[in-house]
C-alpha positions as CSV (number, residue, x, y, z in Angstrom):
1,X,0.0,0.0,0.0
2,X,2.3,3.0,-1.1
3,X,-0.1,5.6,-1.5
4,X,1.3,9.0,-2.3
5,X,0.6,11.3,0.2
6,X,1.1,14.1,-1.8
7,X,-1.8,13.3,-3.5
8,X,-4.2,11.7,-1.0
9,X,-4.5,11.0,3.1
10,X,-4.8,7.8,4.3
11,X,-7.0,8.5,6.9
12,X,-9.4,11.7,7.3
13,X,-10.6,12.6,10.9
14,X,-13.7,14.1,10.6
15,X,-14.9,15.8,14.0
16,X,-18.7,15.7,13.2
17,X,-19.5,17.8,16.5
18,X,-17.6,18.8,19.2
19,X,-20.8,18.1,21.5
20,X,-20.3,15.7,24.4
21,X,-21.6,14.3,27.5
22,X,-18.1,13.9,29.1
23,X,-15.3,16.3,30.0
24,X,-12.5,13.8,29.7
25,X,-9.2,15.0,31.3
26,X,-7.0,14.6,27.8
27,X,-9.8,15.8,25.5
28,X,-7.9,17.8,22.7
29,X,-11.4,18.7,21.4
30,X,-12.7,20.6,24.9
31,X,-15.8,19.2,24.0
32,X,-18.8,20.7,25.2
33,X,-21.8,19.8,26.2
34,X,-24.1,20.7,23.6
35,X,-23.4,21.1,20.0
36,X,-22.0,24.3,18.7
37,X,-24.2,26.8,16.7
38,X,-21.4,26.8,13.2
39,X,-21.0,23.2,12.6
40,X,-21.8,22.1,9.3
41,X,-25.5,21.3,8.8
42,X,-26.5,18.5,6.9
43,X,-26.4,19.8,3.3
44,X,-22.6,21.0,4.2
45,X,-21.7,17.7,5.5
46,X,-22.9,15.5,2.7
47,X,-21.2,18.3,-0.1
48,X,-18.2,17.6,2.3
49,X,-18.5,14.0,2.0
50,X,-19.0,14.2,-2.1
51,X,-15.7,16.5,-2.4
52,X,-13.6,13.7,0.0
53,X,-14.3,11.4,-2.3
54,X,-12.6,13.3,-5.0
55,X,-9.0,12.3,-3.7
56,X,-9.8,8.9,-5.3
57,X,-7.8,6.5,-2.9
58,X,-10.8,4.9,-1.3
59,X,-9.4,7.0,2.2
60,X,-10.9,6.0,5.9
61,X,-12.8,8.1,7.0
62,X,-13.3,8.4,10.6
63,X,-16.2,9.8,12.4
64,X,-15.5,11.5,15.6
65,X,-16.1,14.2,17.9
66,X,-16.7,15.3,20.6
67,X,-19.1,12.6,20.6
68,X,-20.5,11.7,16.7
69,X,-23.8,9.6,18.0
70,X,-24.7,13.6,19.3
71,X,-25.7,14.5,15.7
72,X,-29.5,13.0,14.8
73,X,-28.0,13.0,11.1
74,X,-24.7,10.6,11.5
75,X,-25.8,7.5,10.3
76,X,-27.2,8.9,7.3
77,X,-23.3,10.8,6.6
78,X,-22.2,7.4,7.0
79,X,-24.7,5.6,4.5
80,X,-23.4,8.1,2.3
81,X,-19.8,8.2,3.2
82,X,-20.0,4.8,2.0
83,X,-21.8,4.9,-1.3
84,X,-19.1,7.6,-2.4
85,X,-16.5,4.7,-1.7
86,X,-15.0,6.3,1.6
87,X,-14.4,3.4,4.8
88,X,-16.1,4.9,7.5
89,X,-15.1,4.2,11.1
90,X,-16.5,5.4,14.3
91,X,-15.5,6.7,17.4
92,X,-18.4,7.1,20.1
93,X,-18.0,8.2,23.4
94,X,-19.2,5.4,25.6
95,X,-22.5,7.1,27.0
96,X,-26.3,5.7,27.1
97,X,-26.5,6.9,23.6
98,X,-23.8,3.8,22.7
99,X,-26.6,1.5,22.8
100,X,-27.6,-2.1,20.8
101,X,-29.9,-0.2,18.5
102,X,-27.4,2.4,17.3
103,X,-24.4,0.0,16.6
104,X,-26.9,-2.0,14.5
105,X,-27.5,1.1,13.1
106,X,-23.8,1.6,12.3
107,X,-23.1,-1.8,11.1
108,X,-26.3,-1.4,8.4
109,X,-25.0,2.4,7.6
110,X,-21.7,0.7,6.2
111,X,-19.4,1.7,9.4
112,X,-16.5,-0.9,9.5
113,X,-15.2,-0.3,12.4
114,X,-16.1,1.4,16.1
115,X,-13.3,2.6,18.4
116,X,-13.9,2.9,22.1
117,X,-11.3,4.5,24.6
118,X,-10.3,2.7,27.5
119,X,-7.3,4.4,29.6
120,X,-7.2,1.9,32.2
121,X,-7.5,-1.9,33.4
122,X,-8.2,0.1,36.6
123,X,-12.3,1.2,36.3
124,X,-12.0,3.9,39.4
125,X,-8.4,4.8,36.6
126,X,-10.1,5.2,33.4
127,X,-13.6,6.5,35.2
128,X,-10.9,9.7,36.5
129,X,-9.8,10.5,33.2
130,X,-13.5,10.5,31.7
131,X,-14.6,12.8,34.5
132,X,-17.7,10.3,35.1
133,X,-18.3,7.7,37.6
134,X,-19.5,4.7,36.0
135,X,-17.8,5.6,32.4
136,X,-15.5,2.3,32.7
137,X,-18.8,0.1,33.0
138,X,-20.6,2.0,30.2
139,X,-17.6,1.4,28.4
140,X,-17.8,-2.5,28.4
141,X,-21.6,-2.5,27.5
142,X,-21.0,0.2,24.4
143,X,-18.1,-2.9,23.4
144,X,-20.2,-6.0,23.7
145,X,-23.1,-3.5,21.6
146,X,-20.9,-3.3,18.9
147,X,-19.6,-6.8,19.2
148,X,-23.6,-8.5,18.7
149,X,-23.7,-6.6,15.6
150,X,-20.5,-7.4,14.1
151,X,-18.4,-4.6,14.1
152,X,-15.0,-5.2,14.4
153,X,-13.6,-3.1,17.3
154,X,-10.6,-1.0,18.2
155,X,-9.6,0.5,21.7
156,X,-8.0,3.8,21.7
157,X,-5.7,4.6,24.9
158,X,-4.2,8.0,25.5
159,X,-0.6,7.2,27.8
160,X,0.5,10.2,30.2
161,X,2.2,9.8,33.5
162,X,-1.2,9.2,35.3
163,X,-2.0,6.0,33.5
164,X,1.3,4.3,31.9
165,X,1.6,1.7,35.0
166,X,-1.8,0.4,33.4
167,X,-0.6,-0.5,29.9
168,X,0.3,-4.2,30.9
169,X,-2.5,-5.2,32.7
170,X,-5.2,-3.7,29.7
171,X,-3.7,-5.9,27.7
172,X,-5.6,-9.0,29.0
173,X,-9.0,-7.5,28.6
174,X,-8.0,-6.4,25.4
175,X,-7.7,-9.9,24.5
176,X,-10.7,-11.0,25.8
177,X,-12.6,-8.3,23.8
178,X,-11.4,-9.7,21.0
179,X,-10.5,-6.3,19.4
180,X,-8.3,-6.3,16.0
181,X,-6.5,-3.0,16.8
182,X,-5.1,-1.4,19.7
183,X,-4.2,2.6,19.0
184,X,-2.2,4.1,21.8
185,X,-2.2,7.5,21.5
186,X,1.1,9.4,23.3
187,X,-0.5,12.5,25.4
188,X,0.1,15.5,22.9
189,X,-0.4,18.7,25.1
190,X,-3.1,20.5,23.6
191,X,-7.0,21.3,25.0
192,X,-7.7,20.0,28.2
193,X,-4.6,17.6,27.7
194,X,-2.7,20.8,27.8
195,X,-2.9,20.3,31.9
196,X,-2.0,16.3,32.2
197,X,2.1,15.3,32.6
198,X,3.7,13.9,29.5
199,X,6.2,10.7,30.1
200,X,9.4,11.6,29.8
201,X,11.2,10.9,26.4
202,X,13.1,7.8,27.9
203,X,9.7,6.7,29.1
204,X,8.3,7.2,25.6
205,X,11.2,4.9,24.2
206,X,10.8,2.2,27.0
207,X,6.7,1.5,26.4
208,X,7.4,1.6,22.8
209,X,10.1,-1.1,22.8
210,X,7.5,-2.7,25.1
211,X,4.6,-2.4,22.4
212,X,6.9,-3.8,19.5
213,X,7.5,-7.4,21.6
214,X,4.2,-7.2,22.9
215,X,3.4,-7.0,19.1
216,X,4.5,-10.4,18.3
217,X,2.5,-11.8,21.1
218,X,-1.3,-10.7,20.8
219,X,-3.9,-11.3,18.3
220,X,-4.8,-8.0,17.4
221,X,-2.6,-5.0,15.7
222,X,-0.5,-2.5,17.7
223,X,-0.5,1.0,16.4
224,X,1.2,4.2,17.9
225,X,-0.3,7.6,17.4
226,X,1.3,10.7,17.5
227,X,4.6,8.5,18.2
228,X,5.9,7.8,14.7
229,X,9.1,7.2,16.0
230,X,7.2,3.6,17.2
231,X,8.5,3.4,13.4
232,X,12.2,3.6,14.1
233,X,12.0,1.6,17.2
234,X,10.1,-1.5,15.3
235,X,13.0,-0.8,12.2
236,X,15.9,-1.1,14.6
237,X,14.4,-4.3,16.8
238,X,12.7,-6.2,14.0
239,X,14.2,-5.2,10.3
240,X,10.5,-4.8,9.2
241,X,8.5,-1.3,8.7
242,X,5.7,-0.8,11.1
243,X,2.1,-1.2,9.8
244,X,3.4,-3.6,6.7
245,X,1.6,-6.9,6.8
246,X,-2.0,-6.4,8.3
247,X,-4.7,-7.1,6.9
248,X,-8.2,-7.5,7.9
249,X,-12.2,-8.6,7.2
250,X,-12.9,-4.9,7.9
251,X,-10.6,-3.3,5.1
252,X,-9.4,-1.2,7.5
253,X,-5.5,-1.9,6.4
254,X,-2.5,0.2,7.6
255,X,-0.2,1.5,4.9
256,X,3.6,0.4,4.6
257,X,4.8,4.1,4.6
258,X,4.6,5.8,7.9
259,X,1.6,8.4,8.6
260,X,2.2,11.9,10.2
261,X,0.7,14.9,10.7
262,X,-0.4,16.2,7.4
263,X,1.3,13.3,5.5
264,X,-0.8,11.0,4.5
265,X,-3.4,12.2,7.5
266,X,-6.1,15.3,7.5
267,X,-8.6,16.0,10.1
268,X,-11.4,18.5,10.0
269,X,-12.8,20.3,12.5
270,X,-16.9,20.7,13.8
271,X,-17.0,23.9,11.5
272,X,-15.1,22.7,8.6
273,X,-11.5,24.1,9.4
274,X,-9.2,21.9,7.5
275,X,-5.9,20.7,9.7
276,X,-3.1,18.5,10.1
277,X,-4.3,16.6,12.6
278,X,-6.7,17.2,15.8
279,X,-3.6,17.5,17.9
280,X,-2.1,20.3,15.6
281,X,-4.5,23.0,15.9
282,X,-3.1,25.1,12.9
283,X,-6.1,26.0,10.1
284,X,-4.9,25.8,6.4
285,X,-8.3,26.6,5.1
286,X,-12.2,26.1,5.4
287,X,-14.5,23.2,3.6
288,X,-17.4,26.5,3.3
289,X,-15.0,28.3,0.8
290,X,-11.9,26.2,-0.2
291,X,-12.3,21.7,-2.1
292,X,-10.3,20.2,1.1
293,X,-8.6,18.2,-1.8
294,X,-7.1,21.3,-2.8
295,X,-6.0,22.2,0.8
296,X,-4.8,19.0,1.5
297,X,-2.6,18.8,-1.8
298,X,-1.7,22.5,-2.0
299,X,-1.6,24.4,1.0
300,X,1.6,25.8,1.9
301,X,1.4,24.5,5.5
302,X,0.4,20.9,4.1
303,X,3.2,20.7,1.7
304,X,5.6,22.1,4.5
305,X,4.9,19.5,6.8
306,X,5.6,16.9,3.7
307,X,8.7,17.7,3.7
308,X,11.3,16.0,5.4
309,X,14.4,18.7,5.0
310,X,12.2,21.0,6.5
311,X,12.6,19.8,10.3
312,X,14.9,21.4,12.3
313,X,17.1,20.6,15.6
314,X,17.9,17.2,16.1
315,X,14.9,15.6,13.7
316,X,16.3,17.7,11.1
317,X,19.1,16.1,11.1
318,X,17.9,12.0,12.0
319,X,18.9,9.4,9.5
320,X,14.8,8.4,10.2
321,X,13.8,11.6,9.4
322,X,11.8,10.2,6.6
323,X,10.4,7.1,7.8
324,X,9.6,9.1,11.1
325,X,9.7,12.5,11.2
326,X,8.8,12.9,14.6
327,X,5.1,14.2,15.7
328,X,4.6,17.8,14.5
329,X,1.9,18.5,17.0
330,X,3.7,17.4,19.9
331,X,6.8,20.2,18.7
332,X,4.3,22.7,18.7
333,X,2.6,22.4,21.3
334,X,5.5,22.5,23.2
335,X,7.9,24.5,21.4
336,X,5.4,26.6,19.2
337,X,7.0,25.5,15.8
338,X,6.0,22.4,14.4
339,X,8.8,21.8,12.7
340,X,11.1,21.7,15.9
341,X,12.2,18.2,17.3
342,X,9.7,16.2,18.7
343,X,10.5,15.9,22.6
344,X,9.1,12.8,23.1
345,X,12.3,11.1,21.4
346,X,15.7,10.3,23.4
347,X,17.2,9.4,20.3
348,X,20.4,11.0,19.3
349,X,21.4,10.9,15.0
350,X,24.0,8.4,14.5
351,X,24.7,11.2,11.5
352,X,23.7,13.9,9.4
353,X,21.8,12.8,6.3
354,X,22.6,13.3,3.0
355,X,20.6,15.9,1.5
């Protein structure tokens, strides 16, 4: 799967709404609770949907918020997401709206996947970060929902210092769920995440050499996000390239060229802003005036972040640079410039590169 990225994301986030019934402590949305007066109405949304599907690639498309079962309208944006060719996935927030009914409702709209987040094995754990007593439980019954309609599942779990003692014990209900992907997201310090504590760069290195044993081990996939140097570590253990060889029912497959912030990624916001990725909060243009096909392709901060020779500081100068790259919305949110060095990473260039 070598897409071109200069052409064509991968994967499109799609923040349907920022409306939601939680106030989860990592939330780079700052969701709200009720839905805000400039998202994109219906009409907008399917134009949006018919103009996505002009990049041609057959891109997933994920549908997330917020949380997306707020809007009365989603599973008609996913019939049609569908029609026009896009793979749709879902990312609900696990509240009473999560129920049977609506993950039938997904399955028979064309969704092929549904993402939950679970940050701990701990419930009293996970049920602090969600800001809601009894989130954990809700949780398991939004999972077995979507498992007696067939969806395949993923779990999503965001690592900061409050939770990264968890990691190893999830793992066994995450094997019982029977999920084909786990996503572990590396805290990026934006919205309400803004106040939680990163783990320190050597931390960062240690779970990720963790992840890539623990790879070989489980029956499900292992992906790092907003950690693409998860790439470099897998390259230097294993020889291999991380996200070549999987393959599943859902079509849901993970290129063999690494994904990034506005390479081979786009996410667009709840009123149509058009952006690297929810964690790098930088607009390049709007969906109401501007073919996000065009942004996406052509945009001077899109095209930026596509090239490697950009980076600066220590990334700049990383014999992985290209492979990697480190995450752009991690340098800037904690630098400002997002095409500094990526904190996160201990590692120190064997040598420059050769331009």
């Amino acid at each position: 799967m070598l897409t071109d990225f200069d052409r064509a994301p991968f994967t499109i986030a799609w923040e349907v709404t920022r409306a939601c019934a939680y106030a989860c402590a990592h939330c780079r949305a700052d969701a709200q609770p009720r839905r805000h007066p400039e998202e994109l109405d219906t009409a907008e949304a399917i134009a949006l949907i018919d103009r996505l599907a002009g990049f041609g690639n057959d891109p997933i498309l994920v549908l997330t918020g917020g949380d997306p079962l707020m809007r009365r309208d989603l599973f008609e944006l996913a019939a049609h997401a569908d029609r026009r060719g896009l793979r749709v996935s879902l990312t609900p927030t696990a509240t009473a709206l999560a129920t049977p009914k609506r993950m039938q409702q997904a399955r028979s709209a064309g969704v092929r996947r549904v993402a939950f987040s679970v940050d701990a094995s701990d419930p009293a754990v996970h049920d602090s970060f969600r800001g809601f007593r009894g989130s954990f439980e809700r949780t398991r019954a939004g999972i077995e929902a979507a498992a007696a309609a067939g969806l395949p599942l993923q779990v999503n779990t965001t690592v900061c210092s409050l939770n990264v003692d968890q990691l190893e014990s999830l793992v066994e209900r995450l094997v019982e769920w029977e999920i084909v992907q786990w996503s572990v997201f590396f805290l990026v310090p934006t919205g309400r995440g803004s106040q939680l504590e990163m783990i320190s760069a050597d931390r960062h290195e240690e779970v990720m050499e963790w992840l890539c044993e623990l790879s070989g081990r489980v029956p499900f996939d292992i992906k790092a996000t907003a950690a693409p140097q998860y790439r470099r570590v897998v390259h230097e253990r294993t020889g291999r390239m991380a996200g070549a060889g999987f393959r599943y029912a859902d079509g849901l497959d993970r290129p063999v060229r690494g994904v990034n912030d506005g390479r081979g990624f786009m996410f667009i916001s709840h009123r149509g802003e058009v952006m690297p990725s929810g964690f790098l909060p930088i607009s390049a243009g709007n969906v109401r005036d501007r073919d996000p096909v065009e942004i996406y392709r052509s945009s001077e901060l899109f095209r930026r972040l596509r090239d490697p020779a950009l980076l600066e500081g220590k990334c700049g100068r990383c014999e992985f640079r290209t492979i990697c790259g480190g995450s752009r919305a991690r340098a800037f949110a904690v630098t400002g410039d997002y095409l500094a060095s990526d904190p996160s990473c201990p590692y120190q260039p064997a040598v420059a590169p050769v331009p």
